[in-house]
N, C-alpha and C positions, 0 to 999 in steps of 0.2 A: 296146456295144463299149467295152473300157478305153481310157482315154486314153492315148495313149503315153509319157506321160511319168510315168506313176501303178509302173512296173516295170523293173528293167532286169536283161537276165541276167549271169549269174556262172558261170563254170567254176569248177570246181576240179578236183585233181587225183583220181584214183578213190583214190589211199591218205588222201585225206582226206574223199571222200564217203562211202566205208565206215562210218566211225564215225560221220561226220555224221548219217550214218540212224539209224543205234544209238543215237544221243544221241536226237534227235528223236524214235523212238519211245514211248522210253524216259519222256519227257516230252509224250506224247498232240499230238505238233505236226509241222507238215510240215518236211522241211528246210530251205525258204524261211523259215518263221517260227522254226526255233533259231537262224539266222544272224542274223536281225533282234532275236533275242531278245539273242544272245551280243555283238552289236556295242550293243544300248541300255546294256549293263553296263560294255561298256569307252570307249565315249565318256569316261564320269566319274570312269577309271584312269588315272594317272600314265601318266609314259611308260616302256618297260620295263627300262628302267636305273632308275628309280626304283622299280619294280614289285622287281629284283632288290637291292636296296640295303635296301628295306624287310622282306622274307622273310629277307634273311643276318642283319639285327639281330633280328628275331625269333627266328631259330635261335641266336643268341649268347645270347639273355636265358634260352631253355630249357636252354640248357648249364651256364649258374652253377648 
């Protein structure tokens, strides 16, 4: 038996489990493990004011 502390659940809403699955598919993985995958990538991302700060100077440097 798992240890209880080894999982815990997560709702989300169905207009976001829809795509969740279509992603996950998409990438041979269940939805449990895109989420664990999508959350290992953004631990190590700014936070999203710095996420949107960084993409506008980006779009400014493609526009000169």
């Amino acid at each position: 038996m798992t240890e209880r502390r080894t999982f815990r659940s997560v709702a989300v809403p169905m207009a976001i489990w829809k795509p969740l699955q279509k992603i996950a598919k998409a990438n041979n993985r269940s939805p449990a493990q895109q989420i664990a995958y999508l959350v290992d990538i953004a631990k190590d991302v700014p936070t999203d004011k710095q996420i949107l700060q960084r993409y506008a100077a980006v779009l400014e440097k493609g526009a000169r």
